[in-house]
KEKE-3310 file (N, C-alpha, C; in steps of 0.2 Angstrom, whole numbers, plus 5000, padded with zeros to 4 digits):
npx = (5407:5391:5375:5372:5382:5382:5380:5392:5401:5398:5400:5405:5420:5432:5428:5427:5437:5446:5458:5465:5472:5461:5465:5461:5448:5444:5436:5432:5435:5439:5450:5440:5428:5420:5420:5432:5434:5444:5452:5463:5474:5485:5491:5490:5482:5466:5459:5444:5434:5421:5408:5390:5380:5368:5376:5387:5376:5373:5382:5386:5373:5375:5388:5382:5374:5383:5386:5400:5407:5402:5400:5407:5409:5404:5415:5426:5424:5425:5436:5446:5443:5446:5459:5462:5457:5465:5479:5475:5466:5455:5439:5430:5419:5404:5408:5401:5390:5397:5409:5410:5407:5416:5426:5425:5425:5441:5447:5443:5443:5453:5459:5467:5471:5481:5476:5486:5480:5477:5489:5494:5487:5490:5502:5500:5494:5505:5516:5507:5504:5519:5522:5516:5520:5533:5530:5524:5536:5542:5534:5536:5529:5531:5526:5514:5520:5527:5516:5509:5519:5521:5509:5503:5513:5523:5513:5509:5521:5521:5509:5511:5523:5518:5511:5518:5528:5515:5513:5524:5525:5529:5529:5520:5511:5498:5498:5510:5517:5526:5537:5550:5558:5554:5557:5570:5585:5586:5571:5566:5572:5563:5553:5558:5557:5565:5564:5566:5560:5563:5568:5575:5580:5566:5565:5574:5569:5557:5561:5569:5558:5553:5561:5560:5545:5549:5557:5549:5538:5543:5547:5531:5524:5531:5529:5526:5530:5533:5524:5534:5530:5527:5538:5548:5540:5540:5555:5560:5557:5566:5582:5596:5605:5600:5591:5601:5603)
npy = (5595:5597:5602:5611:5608:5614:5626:5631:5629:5638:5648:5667:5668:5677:5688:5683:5681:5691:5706:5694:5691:5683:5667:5656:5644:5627:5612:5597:5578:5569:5559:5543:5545:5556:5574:5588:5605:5619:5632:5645:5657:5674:5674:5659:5645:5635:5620:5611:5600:5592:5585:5578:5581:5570:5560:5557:5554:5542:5537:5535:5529:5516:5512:5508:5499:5490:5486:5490:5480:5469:5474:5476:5486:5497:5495:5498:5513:5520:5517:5523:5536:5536:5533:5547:5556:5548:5556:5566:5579:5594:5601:5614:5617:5609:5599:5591:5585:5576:5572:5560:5551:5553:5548:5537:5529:5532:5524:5510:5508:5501:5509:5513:5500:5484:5468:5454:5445:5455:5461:5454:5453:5469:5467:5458:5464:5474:5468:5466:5479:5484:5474:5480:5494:5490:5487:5499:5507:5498:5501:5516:5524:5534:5543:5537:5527:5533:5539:5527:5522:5530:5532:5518:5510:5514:5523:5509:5503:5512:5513:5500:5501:5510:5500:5491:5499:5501:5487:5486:5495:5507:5525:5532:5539:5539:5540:5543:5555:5564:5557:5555:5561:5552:5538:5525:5526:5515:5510:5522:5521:5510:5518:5528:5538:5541:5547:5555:5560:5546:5533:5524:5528:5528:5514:5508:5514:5510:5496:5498:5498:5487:5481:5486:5484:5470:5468:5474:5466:5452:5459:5460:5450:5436:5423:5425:5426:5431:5423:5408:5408:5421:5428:5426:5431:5442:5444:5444:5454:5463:5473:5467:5464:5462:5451:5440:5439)
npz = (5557:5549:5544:5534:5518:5507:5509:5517:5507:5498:5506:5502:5502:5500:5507:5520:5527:5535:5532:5520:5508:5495:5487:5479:5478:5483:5482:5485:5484:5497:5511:5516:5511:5511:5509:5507:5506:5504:5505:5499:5504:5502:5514:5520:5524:5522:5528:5527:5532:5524:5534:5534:5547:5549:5544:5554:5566:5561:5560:5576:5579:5574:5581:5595:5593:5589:5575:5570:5573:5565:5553:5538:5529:5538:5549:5542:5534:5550:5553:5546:5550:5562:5560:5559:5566:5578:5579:5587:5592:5594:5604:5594:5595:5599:5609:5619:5613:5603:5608:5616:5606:5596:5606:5608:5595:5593:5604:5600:5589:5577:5566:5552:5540:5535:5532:5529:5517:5511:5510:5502:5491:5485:5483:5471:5463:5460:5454:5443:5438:5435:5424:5415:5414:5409:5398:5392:5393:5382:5372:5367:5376:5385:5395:5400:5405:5415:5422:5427:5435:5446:5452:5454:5457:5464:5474:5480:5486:5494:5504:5511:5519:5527:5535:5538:5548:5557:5562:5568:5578:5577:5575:5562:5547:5537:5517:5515:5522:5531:5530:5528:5539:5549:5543:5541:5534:5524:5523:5517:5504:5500:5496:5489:5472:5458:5443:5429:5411:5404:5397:5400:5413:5419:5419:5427:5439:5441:5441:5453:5462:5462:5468:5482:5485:5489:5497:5509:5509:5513:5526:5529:5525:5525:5516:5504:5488:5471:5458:5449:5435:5432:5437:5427:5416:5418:5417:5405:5403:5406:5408:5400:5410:5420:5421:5420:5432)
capx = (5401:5387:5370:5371:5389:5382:5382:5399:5404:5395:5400:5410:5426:5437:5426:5426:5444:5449:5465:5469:5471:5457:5467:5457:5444:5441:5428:5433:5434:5444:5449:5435:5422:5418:5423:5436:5435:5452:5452:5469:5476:5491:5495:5489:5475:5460:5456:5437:5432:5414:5403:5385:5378:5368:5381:5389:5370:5373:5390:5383:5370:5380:5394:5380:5372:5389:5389:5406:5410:5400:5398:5413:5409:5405:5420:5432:5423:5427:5445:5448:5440:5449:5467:5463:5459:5470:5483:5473:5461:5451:5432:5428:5409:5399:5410:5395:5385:5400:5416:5407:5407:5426:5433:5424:5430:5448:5448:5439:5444:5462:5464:5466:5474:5481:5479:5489:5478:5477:5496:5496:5483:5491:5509:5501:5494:5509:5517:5502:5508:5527:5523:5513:5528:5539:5528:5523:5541:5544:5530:5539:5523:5535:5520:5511:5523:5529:5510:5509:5525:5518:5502:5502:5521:5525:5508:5507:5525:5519:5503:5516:5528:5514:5508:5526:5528:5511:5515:5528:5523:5533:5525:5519:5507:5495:5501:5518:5516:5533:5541:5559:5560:5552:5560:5577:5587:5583:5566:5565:5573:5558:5547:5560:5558:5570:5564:5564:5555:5569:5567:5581:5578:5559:5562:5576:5564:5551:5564:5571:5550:5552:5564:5557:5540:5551:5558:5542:5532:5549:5543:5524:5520:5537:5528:5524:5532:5531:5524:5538:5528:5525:5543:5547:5537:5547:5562:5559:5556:5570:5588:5602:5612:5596:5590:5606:5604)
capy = (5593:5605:5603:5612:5608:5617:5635:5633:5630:5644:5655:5672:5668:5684:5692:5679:5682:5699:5705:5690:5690:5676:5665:5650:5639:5620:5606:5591:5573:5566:5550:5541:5545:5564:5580:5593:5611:5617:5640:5647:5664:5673:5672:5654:5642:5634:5615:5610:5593:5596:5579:5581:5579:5564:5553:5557:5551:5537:5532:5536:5523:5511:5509:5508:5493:5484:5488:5491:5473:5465:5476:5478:5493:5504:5497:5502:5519:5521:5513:5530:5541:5532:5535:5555:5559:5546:5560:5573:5583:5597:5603:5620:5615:5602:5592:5589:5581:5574:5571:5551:5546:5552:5545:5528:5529:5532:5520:5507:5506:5500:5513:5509:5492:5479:5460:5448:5442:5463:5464:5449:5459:5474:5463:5453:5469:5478:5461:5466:5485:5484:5472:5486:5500:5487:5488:5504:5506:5496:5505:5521:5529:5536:5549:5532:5523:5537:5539:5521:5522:5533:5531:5513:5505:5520:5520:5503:5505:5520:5510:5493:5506:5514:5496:5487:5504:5500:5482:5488:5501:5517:5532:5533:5543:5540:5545:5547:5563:5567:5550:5558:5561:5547:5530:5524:5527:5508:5511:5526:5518:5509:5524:5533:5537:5547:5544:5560:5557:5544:5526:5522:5532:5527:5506:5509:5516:5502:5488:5498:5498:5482:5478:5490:5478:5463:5471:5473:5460:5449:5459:5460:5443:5431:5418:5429:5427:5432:5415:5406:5410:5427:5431:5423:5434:5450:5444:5445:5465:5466:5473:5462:5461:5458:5445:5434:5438)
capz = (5553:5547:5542:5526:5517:5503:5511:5519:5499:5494:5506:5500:5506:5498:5511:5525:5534:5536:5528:5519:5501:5492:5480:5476:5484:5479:5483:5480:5488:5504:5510:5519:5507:5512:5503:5509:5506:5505:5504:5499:5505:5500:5519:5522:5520:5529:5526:5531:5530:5528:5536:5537:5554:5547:5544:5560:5567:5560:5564:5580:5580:5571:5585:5597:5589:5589:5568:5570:5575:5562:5545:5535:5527:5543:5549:5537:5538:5556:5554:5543:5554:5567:5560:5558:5574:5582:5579:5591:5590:5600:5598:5596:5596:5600:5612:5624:5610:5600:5612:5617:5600:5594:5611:5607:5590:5594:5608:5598:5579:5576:5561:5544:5543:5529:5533:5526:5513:5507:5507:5496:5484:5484:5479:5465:5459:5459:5446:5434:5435:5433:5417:5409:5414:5404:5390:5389:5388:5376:5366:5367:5379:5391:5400:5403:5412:5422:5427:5432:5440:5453:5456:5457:5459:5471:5480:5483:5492:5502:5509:5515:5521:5531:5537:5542:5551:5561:5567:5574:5583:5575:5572:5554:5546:5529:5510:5516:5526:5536:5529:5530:5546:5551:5542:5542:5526:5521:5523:5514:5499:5497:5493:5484:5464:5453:5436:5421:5407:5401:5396:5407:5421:5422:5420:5434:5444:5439:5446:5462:5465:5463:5475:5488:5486:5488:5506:5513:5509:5517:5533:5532:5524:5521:5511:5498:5481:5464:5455:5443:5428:5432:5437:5422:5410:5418:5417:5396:5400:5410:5404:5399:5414:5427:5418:5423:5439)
cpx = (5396:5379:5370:5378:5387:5383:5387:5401:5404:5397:5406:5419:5433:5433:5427:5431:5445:5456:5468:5467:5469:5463:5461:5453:5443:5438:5431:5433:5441:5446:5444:5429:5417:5421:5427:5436:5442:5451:5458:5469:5483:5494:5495:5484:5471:5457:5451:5437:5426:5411:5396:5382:5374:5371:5383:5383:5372:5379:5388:5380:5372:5387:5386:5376:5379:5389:5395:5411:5410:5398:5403:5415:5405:5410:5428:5428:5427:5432:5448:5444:5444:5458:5468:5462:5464:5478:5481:5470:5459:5444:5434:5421:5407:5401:5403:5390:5389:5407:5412:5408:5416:5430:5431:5427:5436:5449:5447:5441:5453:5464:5463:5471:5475:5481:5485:5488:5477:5485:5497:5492:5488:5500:5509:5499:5499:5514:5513:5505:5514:5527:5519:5516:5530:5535:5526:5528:5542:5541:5531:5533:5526:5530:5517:5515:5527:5524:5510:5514:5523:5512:5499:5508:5523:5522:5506:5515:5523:5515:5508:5519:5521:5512:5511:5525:5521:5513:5520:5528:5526:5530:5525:5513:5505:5499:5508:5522:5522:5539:5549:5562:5558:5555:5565:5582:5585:5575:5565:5567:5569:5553:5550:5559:5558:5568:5563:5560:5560:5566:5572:5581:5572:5561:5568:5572:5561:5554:5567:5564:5550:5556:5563:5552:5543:5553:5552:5539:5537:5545:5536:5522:5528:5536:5527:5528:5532:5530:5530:5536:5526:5534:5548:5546:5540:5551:5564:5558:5563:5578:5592:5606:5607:5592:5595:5606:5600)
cpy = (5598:5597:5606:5615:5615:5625:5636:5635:5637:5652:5660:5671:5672:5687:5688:5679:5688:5699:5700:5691:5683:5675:5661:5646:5633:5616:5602:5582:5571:5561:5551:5543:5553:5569:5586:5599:5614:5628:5641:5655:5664:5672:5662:5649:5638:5628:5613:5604:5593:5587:5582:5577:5572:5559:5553:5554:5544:5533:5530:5529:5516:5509:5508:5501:5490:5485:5487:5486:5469:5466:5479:5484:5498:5503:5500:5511:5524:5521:5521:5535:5541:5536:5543:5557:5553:5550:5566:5577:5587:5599:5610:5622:5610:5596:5588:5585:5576:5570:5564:5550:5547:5550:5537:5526:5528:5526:5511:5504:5507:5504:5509:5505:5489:5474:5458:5448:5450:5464:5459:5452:5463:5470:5461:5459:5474:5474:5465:5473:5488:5481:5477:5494:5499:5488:5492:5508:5508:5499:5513:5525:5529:5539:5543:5528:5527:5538:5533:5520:5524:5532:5524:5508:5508:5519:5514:5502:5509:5516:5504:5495:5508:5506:5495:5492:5502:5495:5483:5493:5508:5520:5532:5535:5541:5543:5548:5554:5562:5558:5552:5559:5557:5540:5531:5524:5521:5510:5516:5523:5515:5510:5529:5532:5544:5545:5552:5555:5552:5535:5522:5523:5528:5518:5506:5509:5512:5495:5492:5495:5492:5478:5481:5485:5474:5461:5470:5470:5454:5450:5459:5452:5439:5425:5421:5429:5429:5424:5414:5408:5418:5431:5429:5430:5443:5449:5444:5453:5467:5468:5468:5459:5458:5455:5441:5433:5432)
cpz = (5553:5544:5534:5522:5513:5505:5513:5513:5497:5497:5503:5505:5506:5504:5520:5532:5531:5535:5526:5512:5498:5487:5475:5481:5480:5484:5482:5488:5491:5504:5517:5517:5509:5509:5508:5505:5508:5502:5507:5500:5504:5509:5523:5520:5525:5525:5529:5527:5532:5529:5538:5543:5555:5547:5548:5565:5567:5561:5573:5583:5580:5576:5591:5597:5589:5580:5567:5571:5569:5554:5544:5533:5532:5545:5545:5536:5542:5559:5551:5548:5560:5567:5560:5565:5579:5584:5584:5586:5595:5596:5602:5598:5596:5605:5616:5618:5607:5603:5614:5611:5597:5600:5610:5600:5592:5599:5605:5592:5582:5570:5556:5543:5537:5534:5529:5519:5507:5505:5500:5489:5482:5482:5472:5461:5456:5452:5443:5431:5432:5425:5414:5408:5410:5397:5389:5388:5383:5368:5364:5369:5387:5398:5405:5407:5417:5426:5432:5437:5447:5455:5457:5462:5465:5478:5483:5490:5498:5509:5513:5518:5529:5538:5542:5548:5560:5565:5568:5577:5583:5574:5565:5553:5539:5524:5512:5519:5532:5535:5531:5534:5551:5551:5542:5534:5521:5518:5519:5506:5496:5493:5489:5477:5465:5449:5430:5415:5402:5398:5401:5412:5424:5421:5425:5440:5447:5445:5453:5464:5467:5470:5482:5488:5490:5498:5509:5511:5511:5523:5535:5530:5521:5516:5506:5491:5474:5461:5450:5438:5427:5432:5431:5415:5412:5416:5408:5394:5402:5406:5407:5406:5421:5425:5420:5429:5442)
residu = (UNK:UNK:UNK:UNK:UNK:UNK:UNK:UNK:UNK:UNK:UNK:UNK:UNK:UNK:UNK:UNK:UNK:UNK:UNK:UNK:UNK:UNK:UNK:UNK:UNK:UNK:UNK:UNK:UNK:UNK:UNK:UNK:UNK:UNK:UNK:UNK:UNK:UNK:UNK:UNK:UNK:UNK:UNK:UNK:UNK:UNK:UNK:UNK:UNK:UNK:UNK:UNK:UNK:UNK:UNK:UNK:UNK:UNK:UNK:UNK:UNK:UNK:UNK:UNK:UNK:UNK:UNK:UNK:UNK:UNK:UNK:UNK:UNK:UNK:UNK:UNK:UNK:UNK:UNK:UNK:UNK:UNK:UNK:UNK:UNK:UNK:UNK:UNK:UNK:UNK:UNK:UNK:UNK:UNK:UNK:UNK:UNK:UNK:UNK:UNK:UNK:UNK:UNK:UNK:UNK:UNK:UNK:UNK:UNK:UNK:UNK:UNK:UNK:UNK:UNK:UNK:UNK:UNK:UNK:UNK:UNK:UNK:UNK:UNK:UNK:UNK:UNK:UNK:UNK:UNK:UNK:UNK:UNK:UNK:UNK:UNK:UNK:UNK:UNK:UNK:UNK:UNK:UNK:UNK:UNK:UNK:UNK:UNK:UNK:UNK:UNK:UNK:UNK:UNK:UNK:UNK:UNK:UNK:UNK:UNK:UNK:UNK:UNK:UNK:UNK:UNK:UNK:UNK:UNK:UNK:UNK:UNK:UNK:UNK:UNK:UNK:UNK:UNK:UNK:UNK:UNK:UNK:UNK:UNK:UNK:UNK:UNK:UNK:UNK:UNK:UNK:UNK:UNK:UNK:UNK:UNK:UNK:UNK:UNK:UNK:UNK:UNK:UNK:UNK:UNK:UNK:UNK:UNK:UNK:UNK:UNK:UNK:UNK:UNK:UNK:UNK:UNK:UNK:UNK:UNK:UNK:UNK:UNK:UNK:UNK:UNK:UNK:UNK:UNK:UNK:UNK:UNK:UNK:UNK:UNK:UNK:UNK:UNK:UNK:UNK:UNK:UNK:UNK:UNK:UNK)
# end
């Protein structure tokens, strides 16, 4: 955490590590609503999650106050601050002012977390996705149903994957970080997509997605289905032979 992110940004950082060749430096945003500084060298790279001391202030006060019991959005906060250091952490400075607050965190916030009633969001949303794959399809906007493919059908898998994973107590990590050596080949088929820029290949992909969904919302929520009218209005995108199924 810092005082003034802005100078960290700005500092010279072709000069900043000795013997290391600058590539690129980028700014940009994190998860949990903070910015990441991220300086590439050709031997390596140095990721900074810059927070200002302020807000850490107030995180500070806000679990003290009980906040963290009773206001959503500092909880959810503290749940992502929660899940990153709950992997370990060391200080290089400031324990003595800062080590009380990240041990009560960690001790304290259960991470970042889907209910129930969130798994069922992120399912019914995924139906509305899958139907706009099929039809961008059908519209020959191949680009756009591979985007959605991934960035919604895929990452909606990733997140329930990550979840299932939690209630039962496996080791799993955010955004799919070491998945392969972590889940069981079943389970990784959930989150696998093969799709080229094909019309065939990507509504493939679209419907394994779907039955990856279908898996895990089995074991995190089993009442959960696709409505008749909705599975219905798929099954009109779907090809020939899974339709009779």
């Amino acid at each position: 955490m810092t005082t003034s992110i802005e100078r960290i940004v700005d500092t010279d950082w072709s000069r900043a590590i000795g013997g290391q060749e600058f590539c690129l430096k980028v700014f940009r945003p994190a998860t949990g609503g903070v910015r990441k500084l991220t300086v590439l060298y050709a031997g390596g790279e140095t990721d900074l999650v810059l927070v200002r001391a302020s807000q850490m202030r107030l995180a500070s006060i806000a679990m003290r106050l009980g906040l963290h019991r009773r206001v959503r959005s500092v909880a959810h906060a503290l749940n992502t601050f929660a899940t990153i250091m709950d992997g370990g952490y060391r200080f290089l400075k400031g324990e003595r002012t800062w080590g009380p607050l990240y041990a009560r965190v960690v001790a304290e916030m259960a991470g970042y977390r889907i209910g129930d009633d969130e798994a069922r969001q992120f399912a019914d949303s995924f139906l509305c996705d899958l139907l706009w794959v099929l039809q961008k399809l059908e519209r020959g906007e191949l680009v756009a149903a591979q985007r959605i493919l991934h960035r919604a059908l895929h990452e909606t898998n990733v997140v329930l994957l990550h979840e299932l994973r939690m209630r039962r107590g496996d080791v799993t990590y955010q955004q799919a970080r070491r998945v392969e050596q972590l889940v069981t080949p079943a389970q990784l088929s959930t989150v696998q997509v093969s799709a080229r820029l094909d019309h065939a290949e990507i509504a493939a992909a679209a419907w394994r997605a779907r039955e990856g969904l279908d898996e895990l919302m089995r074991e995190l929520v089993p009442a959960w289905g696709a409505p008749a009218p909705m599975q219905a209005l798929l099954s009109r995108h779907a090809p020939t032979p899974m339709r009779a199924r």
